[in-house]
VONURO-456683 format. One record per atom (N, C-alpha, C): residue in one letter; atom name; x, y negated, z negated. Coordinates in steps of 0.02 Angstrom, whole numbers. Example, Ala and Ser with C-alpha at 12.3 -4.5 7.8 and 13.67 -1.06 7.14 Angstrom:
BEGIN
+------+------+--------+--------+--------+
! resn ! name !      X !      Y !      Z !
+------+------+--------+--------+--------+
!    A !    N !    660 !    284 !   -390 !
!    A !   CA !    615 !    225 !   -390 !
!    A !    C !    660 !    165 !   -390 !
!    S !    N !    642 !    112 !   -354 !
!    S !   CA !    684 !     53 !   -357 !
!    S !    C !    645 !     -2 !   -394 !
+------+------+--------+--------+--------+
***
This chain:
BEGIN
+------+------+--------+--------+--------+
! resn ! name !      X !      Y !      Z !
+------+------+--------+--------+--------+
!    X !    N !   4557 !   5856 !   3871 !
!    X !   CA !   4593 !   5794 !   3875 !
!    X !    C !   4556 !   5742 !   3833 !
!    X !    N !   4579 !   5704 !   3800 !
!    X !   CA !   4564 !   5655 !   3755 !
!    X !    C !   4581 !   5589 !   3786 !
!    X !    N !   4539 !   5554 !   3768 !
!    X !   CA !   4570 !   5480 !   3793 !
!    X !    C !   4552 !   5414 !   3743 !
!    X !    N !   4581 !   5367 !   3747 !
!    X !   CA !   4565 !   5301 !   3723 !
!    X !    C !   4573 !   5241 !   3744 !
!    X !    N !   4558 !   5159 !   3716 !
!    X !   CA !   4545 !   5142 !   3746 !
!    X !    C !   4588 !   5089 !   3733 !
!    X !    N !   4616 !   5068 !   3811 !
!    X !   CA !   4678 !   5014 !   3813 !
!    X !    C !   4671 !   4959 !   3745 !
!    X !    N !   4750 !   4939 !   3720 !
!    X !   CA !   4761 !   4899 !   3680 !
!    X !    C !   4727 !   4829 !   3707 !
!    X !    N !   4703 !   4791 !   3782 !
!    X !   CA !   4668 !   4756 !   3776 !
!    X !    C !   4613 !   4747 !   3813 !
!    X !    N !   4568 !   4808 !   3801 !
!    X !   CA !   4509 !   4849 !   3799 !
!    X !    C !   4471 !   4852 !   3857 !
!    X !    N !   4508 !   4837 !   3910 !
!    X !   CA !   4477 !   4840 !   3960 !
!    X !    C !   4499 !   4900 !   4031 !
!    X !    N !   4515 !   4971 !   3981 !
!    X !   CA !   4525 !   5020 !   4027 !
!    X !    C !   4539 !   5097 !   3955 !
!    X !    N !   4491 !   5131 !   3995 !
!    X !   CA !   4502 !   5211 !   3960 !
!    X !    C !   4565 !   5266 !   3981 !
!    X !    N !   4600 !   5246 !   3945 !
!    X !   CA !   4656 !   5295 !   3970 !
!    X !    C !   4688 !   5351 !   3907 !
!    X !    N !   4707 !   5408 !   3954 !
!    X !   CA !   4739 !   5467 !   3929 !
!    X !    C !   4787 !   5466 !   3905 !
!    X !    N !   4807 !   5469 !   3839 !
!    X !   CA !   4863 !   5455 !   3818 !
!    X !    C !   4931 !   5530 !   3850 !
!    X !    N !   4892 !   5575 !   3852 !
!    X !   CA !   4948 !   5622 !   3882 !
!    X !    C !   4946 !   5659 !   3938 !
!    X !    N !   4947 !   5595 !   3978 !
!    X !   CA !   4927 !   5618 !   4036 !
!    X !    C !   4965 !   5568 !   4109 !
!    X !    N !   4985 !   5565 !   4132 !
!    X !   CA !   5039 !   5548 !   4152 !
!    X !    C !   5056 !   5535 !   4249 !
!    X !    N !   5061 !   5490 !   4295 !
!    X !   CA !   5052 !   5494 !   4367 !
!    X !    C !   5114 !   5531 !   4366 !
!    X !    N !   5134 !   5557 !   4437 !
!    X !   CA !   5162 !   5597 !   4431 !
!    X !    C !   5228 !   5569 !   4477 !
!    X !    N !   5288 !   5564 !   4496 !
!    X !   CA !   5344 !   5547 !   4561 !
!    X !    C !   5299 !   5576 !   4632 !
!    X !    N !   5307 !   5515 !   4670 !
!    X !   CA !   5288 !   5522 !   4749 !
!    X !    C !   5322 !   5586 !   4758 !
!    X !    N !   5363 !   5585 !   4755 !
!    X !   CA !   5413 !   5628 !   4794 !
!    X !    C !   5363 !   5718 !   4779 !
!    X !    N !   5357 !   5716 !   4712 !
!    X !   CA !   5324 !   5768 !   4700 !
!    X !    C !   5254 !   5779 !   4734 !
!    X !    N !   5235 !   5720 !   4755 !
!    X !   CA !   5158 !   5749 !   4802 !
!    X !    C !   5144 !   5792 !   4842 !
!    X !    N !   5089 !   5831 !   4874 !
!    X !   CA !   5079 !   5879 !   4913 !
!    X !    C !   5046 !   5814 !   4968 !
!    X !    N !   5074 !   5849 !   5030 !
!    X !   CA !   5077 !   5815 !   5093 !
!    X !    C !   4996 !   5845 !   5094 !
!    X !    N !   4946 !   5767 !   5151 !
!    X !   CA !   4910 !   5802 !   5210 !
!    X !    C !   4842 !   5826 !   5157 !
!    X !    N !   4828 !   5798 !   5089 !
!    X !   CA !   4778 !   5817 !   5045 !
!    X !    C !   4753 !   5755 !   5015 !
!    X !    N !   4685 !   5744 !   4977 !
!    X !   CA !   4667 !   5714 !   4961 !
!    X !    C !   4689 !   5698 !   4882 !
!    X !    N !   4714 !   5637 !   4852 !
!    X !   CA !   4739 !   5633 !   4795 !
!    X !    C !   4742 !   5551 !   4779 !
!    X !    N !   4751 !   5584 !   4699 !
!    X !   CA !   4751 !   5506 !   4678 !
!    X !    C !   4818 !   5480 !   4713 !
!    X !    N !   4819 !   5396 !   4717 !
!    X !   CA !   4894 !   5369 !   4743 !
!    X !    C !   4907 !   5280 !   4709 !
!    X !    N !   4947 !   5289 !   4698 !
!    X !   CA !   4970 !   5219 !   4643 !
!    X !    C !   5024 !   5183 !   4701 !
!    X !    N !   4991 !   5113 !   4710 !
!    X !   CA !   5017 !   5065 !   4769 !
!    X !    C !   5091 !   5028 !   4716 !
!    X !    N !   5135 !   5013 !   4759 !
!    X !   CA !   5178 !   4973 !   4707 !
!    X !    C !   5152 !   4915 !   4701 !
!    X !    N !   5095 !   4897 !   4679 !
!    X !   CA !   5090 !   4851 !   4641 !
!    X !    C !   5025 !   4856 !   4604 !
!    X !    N !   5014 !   4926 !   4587 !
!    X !   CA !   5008 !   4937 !   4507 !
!    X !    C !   4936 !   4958 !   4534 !
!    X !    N !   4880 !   4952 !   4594 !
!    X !   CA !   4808 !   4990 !   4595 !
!    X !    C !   4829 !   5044 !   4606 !
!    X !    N !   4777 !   5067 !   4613 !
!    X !   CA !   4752 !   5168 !   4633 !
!    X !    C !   4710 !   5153 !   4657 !
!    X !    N !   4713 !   5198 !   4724 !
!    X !   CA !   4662 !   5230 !   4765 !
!    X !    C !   4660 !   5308 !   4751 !
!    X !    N !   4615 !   5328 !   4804 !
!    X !   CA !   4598 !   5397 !   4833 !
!    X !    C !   4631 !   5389 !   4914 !
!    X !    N !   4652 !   5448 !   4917 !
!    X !   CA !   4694 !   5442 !   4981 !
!    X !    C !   4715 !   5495 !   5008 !
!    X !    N !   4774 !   5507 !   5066 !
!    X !   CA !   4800 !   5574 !   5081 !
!    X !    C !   4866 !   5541 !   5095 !
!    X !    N !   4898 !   5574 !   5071 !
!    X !   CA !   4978 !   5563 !   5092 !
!    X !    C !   5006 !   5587 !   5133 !
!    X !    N !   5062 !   5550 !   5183 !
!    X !   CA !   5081 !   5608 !   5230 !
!    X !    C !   5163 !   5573 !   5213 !
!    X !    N !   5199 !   5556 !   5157 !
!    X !   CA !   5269 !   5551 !   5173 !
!    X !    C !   5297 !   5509 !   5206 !
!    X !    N !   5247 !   5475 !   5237 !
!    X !   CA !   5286 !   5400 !   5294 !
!    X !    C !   5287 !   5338 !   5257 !
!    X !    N !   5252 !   5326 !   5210 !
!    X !   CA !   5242 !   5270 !   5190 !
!    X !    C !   5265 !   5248 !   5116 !
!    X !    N !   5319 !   5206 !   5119 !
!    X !   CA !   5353 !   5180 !   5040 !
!    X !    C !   5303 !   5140 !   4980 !
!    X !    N !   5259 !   5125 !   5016 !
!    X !   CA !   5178 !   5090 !   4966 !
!    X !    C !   5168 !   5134 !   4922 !
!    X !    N !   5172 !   5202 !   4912 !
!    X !   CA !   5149 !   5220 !   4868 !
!    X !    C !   5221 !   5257 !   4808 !
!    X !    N !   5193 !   5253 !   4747 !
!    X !   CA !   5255 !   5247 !   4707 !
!    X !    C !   5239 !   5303 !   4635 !
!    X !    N !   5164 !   5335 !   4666 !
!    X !   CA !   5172 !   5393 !   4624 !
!    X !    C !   5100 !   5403 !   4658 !
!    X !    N !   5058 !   5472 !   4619 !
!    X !   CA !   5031 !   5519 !   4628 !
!    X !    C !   4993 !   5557 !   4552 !
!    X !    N !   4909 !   5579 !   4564 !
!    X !   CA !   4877 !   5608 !   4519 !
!    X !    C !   4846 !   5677 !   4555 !
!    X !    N !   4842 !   5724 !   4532 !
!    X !   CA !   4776 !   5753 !   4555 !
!    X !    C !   4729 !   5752 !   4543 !
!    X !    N !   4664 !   5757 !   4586 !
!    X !   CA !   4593 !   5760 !   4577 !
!    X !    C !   4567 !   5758 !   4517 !
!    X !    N !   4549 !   5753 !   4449 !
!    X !   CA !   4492 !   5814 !   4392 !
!    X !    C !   4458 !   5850 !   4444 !
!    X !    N !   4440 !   5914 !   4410 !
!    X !   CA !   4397 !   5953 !   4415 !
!    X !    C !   4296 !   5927 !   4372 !
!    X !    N !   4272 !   5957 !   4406 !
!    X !   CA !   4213 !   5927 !   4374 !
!    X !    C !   4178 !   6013 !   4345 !
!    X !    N !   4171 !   6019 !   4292 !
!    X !   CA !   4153 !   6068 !   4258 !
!    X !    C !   4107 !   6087 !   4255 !
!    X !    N !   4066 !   6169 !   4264 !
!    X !   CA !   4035 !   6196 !   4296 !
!    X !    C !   3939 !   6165 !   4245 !
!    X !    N !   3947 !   6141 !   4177 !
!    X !   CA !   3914 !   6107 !   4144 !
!    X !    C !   3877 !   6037 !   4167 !
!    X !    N !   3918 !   5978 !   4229 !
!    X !   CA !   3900 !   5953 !   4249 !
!    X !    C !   3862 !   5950 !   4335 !
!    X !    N !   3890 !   6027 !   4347 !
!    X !   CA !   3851 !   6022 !   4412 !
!    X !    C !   3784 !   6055 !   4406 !
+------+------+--------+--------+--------+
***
């Protein structure tokens, strides 16, 4: 994955890479979660709650950095 750095330079982001529809989340796990009004946490979803308005999964951390 490649990334760069916001047009007003104060965030590194993936250009192809993408949150994903709530709806598509896996219930009851730990995951990224995008509030409607635009932060991210770390979180677990369980489906009850309209606050959240999309979804990432984890990275992996590669066997080089552990």
């Amino acid at each position: 994955m490649t990334h760069k750095i916001s047009t007003d330079g104060t965030a590194a982001v993936a250009p192809d890479y993408y949150w994903q529809p709530i709806v598509t989340c896996p219930h009851s796990v730990k995951v990224q979660l995008l509030g409607n009004g635009g932060v991210a946490q770390y979180g677990v979803y369980h489906g009850k709650n309209d606050f959240w308005v999309a979804w990432a999964p984890l990275p992996r951390i590669p066997a080089t950095l552990k």
